[in-house]
Every structure is written in structure tokens, then in C-alpha cells.
PyMOL Python script that loads the backbone (N, CA, C, O; Angstrom):
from pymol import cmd

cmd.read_pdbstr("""\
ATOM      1  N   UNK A   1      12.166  30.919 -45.144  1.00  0.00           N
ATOM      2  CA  UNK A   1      10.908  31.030 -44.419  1.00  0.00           C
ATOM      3  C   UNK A   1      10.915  32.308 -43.580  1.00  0.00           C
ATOM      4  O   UNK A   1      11.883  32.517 -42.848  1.00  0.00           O
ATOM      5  N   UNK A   2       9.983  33.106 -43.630  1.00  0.00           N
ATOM      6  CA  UNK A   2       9.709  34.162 -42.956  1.00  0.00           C
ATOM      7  C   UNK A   2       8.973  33.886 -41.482  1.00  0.00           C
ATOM      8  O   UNK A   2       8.294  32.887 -41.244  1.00  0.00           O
ATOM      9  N   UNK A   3       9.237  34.945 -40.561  1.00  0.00           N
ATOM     10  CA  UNK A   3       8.929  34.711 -39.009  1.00  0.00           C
ATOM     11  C   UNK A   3       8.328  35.870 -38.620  1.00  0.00           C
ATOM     12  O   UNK A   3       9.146  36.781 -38.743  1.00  0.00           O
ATOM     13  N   UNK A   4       6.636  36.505 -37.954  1.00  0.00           N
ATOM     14  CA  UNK A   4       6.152  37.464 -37.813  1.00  0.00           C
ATOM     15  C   UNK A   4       7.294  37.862 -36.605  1.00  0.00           C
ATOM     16  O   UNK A   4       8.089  37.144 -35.998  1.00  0.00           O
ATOM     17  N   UNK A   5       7.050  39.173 -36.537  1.00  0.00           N
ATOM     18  CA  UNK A   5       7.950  39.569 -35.186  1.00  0.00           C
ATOM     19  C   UNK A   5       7.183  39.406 -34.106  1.00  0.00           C
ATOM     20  O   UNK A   5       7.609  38.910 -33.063  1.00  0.00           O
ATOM     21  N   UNK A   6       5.642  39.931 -34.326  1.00  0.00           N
ATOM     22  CA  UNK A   6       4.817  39.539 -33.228  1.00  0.00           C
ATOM     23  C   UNK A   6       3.277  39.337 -33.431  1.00  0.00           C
ATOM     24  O   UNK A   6       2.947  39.919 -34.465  1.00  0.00           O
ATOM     25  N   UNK A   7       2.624  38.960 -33.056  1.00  0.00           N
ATOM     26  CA  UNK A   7       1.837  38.525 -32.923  1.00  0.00           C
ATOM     27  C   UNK A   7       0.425  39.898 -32.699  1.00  0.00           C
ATOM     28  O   UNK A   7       0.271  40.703 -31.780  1.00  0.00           O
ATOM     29  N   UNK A   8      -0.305  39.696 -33.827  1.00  0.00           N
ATOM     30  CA  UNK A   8      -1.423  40.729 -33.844  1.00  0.00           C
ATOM     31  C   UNK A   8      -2.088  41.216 -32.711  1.00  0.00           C
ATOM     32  O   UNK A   8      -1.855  40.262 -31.969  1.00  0.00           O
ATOM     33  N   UNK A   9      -2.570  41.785 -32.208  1.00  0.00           N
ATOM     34  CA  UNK A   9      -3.283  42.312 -31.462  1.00  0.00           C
ATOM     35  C   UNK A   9      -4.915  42.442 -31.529  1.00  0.00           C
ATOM     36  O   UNK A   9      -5.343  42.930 -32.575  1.00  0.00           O
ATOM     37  N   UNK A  10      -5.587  42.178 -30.837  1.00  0.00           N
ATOM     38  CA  UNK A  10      -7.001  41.968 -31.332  1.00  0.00           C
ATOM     39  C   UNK A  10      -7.322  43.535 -30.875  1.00  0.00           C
ATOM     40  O   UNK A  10      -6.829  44.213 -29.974  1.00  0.00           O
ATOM     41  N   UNK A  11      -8.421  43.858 -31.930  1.00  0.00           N
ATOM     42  CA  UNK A  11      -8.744  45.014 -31.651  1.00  0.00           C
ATOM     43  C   UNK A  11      -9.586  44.983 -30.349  1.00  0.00           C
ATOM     44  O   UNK A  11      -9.887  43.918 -29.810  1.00  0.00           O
ATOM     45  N   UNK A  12      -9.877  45.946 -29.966  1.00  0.00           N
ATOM     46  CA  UNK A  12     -10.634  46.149 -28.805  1.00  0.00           C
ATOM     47  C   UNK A  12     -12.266  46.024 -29.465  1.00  0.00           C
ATOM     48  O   UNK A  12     -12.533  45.861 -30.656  1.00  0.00           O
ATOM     49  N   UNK A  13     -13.052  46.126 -28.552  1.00  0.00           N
ATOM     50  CA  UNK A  13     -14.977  46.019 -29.360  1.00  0.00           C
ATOM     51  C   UNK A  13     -14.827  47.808 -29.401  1.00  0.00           C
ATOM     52  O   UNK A  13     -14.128  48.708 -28.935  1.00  0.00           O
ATOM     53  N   UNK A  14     -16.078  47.578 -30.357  1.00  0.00           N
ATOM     54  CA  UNK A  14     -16.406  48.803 -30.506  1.00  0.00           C
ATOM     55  C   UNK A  14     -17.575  49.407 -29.353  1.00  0.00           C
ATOM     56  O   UNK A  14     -18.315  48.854 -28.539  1.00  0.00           O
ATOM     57  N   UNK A  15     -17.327  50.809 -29.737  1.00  0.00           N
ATOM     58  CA  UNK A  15     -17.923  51.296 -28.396  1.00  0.00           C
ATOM     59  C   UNK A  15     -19.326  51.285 -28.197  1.00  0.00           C
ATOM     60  O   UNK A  15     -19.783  51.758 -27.156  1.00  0.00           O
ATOM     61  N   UNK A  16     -20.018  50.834 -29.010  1.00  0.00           N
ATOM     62  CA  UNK A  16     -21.333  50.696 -29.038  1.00  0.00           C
ATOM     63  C   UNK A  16     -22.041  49.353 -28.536  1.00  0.00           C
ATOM     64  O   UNK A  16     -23.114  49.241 -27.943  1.00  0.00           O
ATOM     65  N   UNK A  17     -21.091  48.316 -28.961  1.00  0.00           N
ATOM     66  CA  UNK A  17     -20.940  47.126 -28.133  1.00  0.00           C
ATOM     67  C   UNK A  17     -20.720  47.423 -26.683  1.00  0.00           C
ATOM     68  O   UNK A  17     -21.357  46.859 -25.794  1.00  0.00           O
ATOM     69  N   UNK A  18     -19.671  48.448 -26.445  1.00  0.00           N
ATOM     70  CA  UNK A  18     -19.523  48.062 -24.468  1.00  0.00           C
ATOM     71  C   UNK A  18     -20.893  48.663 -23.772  1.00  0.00           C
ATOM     72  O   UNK A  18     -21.545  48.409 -22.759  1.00  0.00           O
ATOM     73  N   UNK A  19     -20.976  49.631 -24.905  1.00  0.00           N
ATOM     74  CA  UNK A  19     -22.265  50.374 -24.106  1.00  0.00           C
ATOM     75  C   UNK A  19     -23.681  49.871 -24.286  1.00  0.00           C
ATOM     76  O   UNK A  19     -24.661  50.445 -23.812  1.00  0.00           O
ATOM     77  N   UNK A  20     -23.723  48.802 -24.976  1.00  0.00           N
ATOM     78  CA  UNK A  20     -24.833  48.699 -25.136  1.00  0.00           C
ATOM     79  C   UNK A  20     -24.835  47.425 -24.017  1.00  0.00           C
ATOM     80  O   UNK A  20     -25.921  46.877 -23.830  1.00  0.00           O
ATOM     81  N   UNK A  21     -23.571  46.899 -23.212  1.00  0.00           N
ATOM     82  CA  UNK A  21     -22.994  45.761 -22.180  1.00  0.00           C
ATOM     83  C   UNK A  21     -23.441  46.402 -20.941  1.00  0.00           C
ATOM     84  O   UNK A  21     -24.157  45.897 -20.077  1.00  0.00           O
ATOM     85  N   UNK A  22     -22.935  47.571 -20.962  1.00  0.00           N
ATOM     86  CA  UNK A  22     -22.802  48.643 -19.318  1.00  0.00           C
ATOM     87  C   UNK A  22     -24.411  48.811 -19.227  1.00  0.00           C
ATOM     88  O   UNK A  22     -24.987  48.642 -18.152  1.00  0.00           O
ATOM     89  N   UNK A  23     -25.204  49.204 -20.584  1.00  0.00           N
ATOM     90  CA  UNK A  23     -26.889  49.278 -20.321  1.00  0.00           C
ATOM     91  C   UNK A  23     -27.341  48.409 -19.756  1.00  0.00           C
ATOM     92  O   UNK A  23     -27.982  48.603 -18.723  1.00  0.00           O
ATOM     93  N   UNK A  24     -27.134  47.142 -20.285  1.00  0.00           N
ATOM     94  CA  UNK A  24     -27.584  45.969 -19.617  1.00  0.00           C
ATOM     95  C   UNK A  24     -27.009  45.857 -18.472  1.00  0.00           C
ATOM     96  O   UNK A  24     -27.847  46.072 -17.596  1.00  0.00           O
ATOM     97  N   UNK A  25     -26.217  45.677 -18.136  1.00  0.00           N
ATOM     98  CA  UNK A  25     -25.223  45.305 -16.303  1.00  0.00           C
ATOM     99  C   UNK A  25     -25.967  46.587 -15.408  1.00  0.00           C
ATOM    100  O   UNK A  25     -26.057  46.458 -14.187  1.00  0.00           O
ATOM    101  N   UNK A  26     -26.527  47.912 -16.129  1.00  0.00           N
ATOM    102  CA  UNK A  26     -26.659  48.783 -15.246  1.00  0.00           C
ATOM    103  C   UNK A  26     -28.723  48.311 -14.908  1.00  0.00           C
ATOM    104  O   UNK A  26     -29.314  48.394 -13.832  1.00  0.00           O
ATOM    105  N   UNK A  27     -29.314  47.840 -16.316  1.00  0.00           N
ATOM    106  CA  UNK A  27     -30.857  47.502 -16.195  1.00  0.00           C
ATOM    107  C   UNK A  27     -30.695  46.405 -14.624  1.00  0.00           C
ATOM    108  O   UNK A  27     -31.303  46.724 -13.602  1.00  0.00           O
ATOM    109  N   UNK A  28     -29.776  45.104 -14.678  1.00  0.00           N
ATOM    110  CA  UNK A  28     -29.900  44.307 -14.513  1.00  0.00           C
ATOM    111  C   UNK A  28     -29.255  44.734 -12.637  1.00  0.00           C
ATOM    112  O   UNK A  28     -29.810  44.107 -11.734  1.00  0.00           O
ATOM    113  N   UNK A  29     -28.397  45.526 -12.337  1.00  0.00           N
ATOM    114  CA  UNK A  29     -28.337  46.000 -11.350  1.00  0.00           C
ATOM    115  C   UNK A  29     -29.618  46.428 -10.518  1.00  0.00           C
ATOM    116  O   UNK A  29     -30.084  45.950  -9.484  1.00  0.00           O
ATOM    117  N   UNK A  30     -30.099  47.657 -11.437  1.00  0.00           N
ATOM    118  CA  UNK A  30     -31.688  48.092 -10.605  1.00  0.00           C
ATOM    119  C   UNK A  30     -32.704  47.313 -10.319  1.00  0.00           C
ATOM    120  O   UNK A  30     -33.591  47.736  -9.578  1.00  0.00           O
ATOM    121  N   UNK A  31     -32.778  45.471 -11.094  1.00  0.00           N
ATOM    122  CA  UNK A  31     -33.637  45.309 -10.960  1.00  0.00           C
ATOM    123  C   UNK A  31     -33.392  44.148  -9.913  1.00  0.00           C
ATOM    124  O   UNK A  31     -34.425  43.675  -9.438  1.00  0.00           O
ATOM    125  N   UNK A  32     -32.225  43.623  -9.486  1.00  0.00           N
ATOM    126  CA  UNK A  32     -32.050  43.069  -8.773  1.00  0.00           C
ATOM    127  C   UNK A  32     -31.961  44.376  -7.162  1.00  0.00           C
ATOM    128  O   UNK A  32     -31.428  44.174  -6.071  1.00  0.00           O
ATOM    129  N   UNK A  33     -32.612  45.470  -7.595  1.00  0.00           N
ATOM    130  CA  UNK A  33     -32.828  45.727  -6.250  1.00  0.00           C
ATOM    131  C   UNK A  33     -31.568  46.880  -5.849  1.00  0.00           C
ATOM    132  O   UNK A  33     -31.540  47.564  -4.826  1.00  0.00           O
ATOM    133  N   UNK A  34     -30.743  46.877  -6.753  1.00  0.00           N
ATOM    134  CA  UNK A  34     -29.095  47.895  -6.418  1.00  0.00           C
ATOM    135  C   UNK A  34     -30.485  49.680  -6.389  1.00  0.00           C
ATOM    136  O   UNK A  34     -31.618  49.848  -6.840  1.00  0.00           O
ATOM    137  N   UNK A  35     -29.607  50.491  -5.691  1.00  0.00           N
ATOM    138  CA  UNK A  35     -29.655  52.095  -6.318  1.00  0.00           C
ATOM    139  C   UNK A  35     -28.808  52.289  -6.757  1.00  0.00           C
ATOM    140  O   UNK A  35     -27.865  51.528  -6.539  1.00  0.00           O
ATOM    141  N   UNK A  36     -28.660  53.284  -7.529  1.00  0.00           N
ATOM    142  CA  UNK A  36     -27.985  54.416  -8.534  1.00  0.00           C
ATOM    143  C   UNK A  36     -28.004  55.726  -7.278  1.00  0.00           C
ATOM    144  O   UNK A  36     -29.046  56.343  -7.056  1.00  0.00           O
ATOM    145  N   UNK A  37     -26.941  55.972  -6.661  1.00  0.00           N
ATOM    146  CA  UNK A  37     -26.559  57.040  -5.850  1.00  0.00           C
ATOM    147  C   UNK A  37     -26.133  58.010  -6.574  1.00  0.00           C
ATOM    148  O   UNK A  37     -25.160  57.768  -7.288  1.00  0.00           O
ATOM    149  N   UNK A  38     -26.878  59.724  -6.611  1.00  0.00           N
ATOM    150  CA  UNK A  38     -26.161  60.626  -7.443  1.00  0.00           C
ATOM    151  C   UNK A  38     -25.080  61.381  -6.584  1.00  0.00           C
ATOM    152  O   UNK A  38     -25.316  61.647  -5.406  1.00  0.00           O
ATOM    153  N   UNK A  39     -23.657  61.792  -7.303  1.00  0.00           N
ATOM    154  CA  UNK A  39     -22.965  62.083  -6.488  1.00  0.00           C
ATOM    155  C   UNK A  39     -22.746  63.824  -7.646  1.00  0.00           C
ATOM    156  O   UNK A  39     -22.533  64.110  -8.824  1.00  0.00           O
ATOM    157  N   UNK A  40     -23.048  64.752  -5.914  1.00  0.00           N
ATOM    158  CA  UNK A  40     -22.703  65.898  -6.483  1.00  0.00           C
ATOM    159  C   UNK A  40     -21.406  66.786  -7.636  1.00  0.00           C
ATOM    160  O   UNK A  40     -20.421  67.136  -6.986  1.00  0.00           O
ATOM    161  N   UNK A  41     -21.340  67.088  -8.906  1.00  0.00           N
ATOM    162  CA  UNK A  41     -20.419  67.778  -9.195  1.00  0.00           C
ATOM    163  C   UNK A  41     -19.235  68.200  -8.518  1.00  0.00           C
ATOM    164  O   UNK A  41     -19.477  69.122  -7.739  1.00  0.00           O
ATOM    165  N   UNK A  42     -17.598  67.717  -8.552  1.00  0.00           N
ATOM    166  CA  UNK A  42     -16.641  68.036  -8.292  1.00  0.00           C
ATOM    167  C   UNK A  42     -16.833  67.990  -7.099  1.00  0.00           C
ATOM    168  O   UNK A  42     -16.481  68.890  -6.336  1.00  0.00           O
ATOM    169  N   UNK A  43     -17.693  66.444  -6.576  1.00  0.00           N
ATOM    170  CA  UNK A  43     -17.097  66.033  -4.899  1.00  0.00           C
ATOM    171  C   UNK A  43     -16.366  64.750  -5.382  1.00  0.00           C
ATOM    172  O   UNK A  43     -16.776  64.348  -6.471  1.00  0.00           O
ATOM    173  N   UNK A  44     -15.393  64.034  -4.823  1.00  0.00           N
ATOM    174  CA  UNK A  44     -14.614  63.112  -4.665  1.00  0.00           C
ATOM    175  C   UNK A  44     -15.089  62.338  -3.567  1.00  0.00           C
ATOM    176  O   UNK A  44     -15.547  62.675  -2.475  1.00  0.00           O
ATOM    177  N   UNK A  45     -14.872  61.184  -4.113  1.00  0.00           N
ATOM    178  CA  UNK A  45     -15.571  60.119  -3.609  1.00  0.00           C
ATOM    179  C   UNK A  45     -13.660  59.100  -2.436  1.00  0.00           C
ATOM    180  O   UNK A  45     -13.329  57.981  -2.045  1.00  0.00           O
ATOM    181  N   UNK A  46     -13.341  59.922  -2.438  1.00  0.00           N
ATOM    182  CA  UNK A  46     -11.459  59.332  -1.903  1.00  0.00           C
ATOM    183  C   UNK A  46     -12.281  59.988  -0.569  1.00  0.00           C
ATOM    184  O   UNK A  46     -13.048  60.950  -0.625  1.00  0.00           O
ATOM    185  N   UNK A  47     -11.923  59.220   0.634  1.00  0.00           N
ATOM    186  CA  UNK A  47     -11.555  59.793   1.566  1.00  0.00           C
ATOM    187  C   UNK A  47     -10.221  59.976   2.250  1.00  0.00           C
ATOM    188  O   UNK A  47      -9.380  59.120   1.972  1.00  0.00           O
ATOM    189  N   UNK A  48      -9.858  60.958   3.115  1.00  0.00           N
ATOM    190  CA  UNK A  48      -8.962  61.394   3.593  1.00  0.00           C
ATOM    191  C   UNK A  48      -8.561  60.959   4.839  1.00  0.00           C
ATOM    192  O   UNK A  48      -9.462  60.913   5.677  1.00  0.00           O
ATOM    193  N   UNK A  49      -6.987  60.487   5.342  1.00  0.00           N
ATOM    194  CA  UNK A  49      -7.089  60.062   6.114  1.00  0.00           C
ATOM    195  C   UNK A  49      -5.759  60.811   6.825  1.00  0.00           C
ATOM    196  O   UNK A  49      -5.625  62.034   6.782  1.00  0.00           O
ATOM    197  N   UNK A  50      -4.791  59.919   7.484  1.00  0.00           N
ATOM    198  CA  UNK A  50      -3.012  60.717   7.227  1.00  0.00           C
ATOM    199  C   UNK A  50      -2.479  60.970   5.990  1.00  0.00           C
ATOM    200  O   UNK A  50      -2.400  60.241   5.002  1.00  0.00           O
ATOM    201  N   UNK A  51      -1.992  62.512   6.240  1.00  0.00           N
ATOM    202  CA  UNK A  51      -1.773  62.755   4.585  1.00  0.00           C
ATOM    203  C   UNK A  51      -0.022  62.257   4.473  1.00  0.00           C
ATOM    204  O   UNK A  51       0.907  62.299   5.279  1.00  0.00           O
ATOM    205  N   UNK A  52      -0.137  61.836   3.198  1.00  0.00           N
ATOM    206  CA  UNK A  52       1.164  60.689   2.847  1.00  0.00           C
ATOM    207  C   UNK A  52       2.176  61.664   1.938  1.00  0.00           C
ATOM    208  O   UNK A  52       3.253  61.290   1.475  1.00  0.00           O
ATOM    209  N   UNK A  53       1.659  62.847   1.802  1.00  0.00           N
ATOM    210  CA  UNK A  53       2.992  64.021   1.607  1.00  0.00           C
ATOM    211  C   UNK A  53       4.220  64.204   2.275  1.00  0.00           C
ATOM    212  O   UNK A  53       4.142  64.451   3.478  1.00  0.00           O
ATOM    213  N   UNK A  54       5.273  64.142   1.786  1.00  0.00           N
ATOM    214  CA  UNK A  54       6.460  64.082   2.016  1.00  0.00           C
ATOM    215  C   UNK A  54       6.915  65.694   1.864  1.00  0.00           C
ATOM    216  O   UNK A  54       6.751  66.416   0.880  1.00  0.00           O
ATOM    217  N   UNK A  55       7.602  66.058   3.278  1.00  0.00           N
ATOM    218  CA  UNK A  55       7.736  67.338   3.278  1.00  0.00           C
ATOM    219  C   UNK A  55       9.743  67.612   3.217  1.00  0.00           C
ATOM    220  O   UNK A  55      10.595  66.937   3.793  1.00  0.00           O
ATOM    221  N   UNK A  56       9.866  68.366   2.652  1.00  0.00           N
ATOM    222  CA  UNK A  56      11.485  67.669   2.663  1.00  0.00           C
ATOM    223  C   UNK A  56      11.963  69.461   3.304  1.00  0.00           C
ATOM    224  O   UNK A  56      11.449  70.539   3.002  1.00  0.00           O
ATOM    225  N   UNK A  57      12.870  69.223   4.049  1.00  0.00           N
ATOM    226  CA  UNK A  57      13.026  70.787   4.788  1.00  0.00           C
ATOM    227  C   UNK A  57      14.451  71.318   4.936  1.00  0.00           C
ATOM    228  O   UNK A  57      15.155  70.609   5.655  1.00  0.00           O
ATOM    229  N   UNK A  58      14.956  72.246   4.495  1.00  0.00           N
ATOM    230  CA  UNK A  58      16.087  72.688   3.757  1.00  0.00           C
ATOM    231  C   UNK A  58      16.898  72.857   5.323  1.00  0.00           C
ATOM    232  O   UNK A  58      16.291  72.981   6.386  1.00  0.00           O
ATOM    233  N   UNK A  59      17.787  72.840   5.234  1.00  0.00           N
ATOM    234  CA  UNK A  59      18.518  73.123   6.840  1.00  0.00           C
ATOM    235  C   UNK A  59      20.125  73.608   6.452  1.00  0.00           C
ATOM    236  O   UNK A  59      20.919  73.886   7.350  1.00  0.00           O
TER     237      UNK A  59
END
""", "prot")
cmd.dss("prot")
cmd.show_as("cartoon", "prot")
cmd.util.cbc("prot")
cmd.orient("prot")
């Protein structure tokens, strides 16, 4: 008797399926009232706080 080694993997959906998911979640957002905020080109949305860089100093 033979034994798989493992167990298949389901493919993922195709991408026309998620997007046609994200259309809807995004219709269904606006109409319950959400905005769509545009955020300018190459701003980052992270804010900055204490910077957590580690400075290491030769002695």
C-alpha cells in the first residue's frame, strides 16, 4: 500500500474572483456611508515616533 507524503494544497482563487470580492466590499463600504481617503504619491502612512535604530559605536 502506498502513502501520499503530503497532502495537496488547494489552489488559491483566481484573481478575478478576489477582485471582483474587493469591488463589492469596496461598493458596500461607500454605501454604508465609509470615504475613500486619497493618499498622496510616496507619502507613508507609518508614523514616527522614538527611532528603534540601534547605533553600535566602535571604541
Amino acid at each position: 500500500m502506498r502513502v501520499k507524503a503530503s497532502a495537496a494544497k488547494a489552489k488559491p482563487a483566481p484573481a478575478t474572483e478576489t477582485s471582483d470580492s474587493l469591488d463589492a466590499q469596496v461598493e458596500a463600504f461607500l454605501k454604508s456611508g465609509g470615504k475613500i481617503q486619497q493618499i498622496a504619491k510616496g507619502v507613508s502612512g507609518q508614523t514616527y515616533g522614538v527611532s528603534k535604530q540601534i547605533t553600535i559605536s566602535k571604541k
